[in-house]
C-alpha positions in Angstrom: 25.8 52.0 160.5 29.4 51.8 158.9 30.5 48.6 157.0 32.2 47.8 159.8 30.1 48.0 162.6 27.4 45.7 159.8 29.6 43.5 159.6 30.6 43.3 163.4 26.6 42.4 164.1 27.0 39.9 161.1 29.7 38.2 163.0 27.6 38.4 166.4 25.0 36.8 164.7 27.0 34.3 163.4 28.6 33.4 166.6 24.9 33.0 168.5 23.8 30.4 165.8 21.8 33.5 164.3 22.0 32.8 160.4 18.8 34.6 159.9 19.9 37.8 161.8 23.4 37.2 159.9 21.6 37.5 156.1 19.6 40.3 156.6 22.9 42.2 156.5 23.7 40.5 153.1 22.2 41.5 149.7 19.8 39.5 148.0 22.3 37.8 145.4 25.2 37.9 147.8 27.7 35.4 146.8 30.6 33.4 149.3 33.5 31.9 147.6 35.8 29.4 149.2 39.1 29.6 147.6 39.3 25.9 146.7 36.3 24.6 148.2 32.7 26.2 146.7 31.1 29.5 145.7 27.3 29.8 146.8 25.1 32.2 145.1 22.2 34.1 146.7 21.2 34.2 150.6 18.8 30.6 150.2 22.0 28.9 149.6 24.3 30.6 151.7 21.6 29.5 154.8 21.7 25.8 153.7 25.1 25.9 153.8 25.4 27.5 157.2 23.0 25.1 158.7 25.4 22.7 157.4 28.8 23.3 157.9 29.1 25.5 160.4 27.4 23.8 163.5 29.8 23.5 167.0 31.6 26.6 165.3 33.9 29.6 167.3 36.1 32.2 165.6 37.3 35.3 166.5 38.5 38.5 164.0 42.0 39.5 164.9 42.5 42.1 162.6 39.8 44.0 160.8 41.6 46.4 157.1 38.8 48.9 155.7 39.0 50.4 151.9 36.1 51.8 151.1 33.7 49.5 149.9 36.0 46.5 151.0 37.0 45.3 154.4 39.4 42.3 154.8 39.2 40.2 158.4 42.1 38.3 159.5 41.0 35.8 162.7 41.1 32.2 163.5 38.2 29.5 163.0 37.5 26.3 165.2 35.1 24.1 163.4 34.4 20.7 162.1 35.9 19.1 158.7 34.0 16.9 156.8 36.1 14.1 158.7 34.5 15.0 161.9 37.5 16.2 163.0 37.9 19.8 165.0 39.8 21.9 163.2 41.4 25.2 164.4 42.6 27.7 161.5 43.7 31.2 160.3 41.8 32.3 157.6 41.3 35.7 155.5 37.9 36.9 154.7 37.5 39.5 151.9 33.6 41.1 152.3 32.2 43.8 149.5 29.6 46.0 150.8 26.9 47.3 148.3 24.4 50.1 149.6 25.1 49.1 153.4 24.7 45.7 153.0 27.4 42.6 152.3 27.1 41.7 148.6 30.5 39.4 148.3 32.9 37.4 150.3 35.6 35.6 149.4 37.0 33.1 152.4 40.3 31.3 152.4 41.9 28.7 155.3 45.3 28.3 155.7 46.7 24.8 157.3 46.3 24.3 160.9 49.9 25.6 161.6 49.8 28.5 159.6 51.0 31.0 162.1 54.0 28.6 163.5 55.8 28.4 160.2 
């Protein structure tokens, strides 16, 4: 498979809930940063932290921008804050890929009226 089409089954698997599907497409000591938020380390972490923040989620990619070993995804994200509230964003994810698998990504939000300004 191509990075991209990996990281389109990631993104399925995501979407169904399926966070074990979803990691076996990630290296063993992948690492997610969120620009301003966290950075989690290793798959064991990244699962807890699924589990946790991403329940009740939908998001869609609008845009996907391959180079390489790099592929940037531009979408929008519905999900809960940690006020409970649902939240509907833009955001820009930037995966690595390392030997067919995702070793890296680097998440950032923008406000909830991003694209009306």
């Amino acid at each position: 498979m191509t990075n991209i089409e990996i990281l389109v089954k990631a993104n399925q698997a995501f979407s169904s809930g399926n966070y074990e599907e979803l990691l076996t497409y990630c290296t063993e000591d992948t690492k997610w940063t969120y620009i301003g938020d966290s950075t989690l380390d290793g798959k064991e972490n990244v699962y807890k932290f699924l589990l946790s923040a991403y329940a009740d989620t939908t998001f869609g990619i609008e845009k996907y921008v391959e180079d390489g070993e790099t592929i940037i995804t531009i979408g929008r994200i519905k999900l809960m804050n940690k006020d409970g509230k649902l939240t509907d964003s833009p955001f820009c994810d930037v995966w690595k890929f390392r030997n067919g698998k995702m070793s890296q990504l680097i998440r950032s939000f923008a406000s909830e009226n991003w694209f009306d300004k």
